[in-house]
C-alpha positions in Angstrom: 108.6 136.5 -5.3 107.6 134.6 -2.1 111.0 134.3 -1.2 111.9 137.7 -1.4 108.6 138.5 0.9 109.8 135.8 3.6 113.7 137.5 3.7 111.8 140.7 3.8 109.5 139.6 6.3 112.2 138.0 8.5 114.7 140.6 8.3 112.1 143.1 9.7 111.3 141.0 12.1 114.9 140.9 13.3 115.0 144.7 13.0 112.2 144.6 15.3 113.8 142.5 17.8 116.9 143.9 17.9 115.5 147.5 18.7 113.1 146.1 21.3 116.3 144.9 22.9 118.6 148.0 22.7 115.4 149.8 24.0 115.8 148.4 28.1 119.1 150.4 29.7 120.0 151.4 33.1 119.8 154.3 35.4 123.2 156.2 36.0 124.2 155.9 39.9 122.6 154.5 42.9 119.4 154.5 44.6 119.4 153.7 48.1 116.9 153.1 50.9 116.6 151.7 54.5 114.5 149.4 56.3 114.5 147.6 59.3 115.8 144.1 59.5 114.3 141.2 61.0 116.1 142.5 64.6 114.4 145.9 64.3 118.0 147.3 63.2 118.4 149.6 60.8 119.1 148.3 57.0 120.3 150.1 54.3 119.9 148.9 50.4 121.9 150.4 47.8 120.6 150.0 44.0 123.6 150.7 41.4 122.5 151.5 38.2 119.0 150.1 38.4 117.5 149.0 35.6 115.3 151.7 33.3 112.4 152.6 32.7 110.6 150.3 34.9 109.2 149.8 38.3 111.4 147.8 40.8 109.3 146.2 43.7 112.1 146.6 47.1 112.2 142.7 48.2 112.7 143.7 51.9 109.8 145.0 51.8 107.5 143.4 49.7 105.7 141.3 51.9 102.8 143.9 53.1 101.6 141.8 55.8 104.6 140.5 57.2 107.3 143.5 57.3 107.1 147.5 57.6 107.7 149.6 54.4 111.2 150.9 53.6 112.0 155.0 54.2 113.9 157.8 53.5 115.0 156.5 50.0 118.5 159.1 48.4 117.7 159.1 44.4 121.6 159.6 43.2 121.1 158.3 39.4 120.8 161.1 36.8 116.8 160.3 36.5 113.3 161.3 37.7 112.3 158.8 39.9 108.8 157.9 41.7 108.5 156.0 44.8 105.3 154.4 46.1 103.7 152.9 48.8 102.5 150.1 47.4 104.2 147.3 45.5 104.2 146.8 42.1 104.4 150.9 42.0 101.1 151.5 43.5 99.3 153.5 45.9 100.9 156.8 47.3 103.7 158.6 45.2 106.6 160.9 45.2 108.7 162.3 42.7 112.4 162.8 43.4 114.6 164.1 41.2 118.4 163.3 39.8 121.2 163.5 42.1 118.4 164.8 44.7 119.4 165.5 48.6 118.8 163.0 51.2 114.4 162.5 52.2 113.0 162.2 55.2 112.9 159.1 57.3 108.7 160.0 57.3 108.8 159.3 53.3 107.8 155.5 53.0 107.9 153.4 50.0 107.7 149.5 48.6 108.7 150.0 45.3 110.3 152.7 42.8 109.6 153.7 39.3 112.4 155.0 37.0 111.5 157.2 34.6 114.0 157.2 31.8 114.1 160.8 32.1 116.8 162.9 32.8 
């Protein structure tokens, strides 16, 4: 009988696991942002098929003391998407939606949340 409850047990477990793991996916398309570089040029990032759902911190930007926050970021995936002024997707945010038109350079952001949505 204990056996049975281990297998049982375990093989639940492993069910578990293995739909935890199927759960994370990707985004559809890019996302893409500028910022400026350590000469004050122009930068721009492209994200293909970012991970999703889940909040992506922009490493260019990261460093709040040290560097100005990215702008006009282009959502092209096939998902909702949030932007926000803070790291860690906080402070300040925007939604933009799939396959959305260009944003102004005046939107700022340090990091982006995809949704999952479509």
């Amino acid at each position: 009988m204990r056996l049975r409850q281990g297998a049982a047990a375990a093989f639940g477990a492993l069910a578990l696991l293995a739909a935890q793991s199927g759960a994370a996916s990707a985004a559809e398309g890019d996302f893409s942002y500028t910022y400026a570089g350590l000469d004050g040029m122009p930068r721009t990032v492209t994200l293909h098929e970012p991970p999703s759902p889940g909040c992506v911190t922009l490493p260019e930007v990261a460093d709040t003391r040290g560097s100005e926050p990215a702008f006009a970021p282009q959502n092209e995936t096939d998902e909702w998407v949030m932007v926000f002024t803070g790291t860690d997707c906080t402070g300040d945010s925007w939604t933009l939606g799939p396959h959305g038109r260009p944003t102004s350079e005046r939107l700022t952001l340090r990091s982006v949340y995809l949704t999952g949505r479509h």
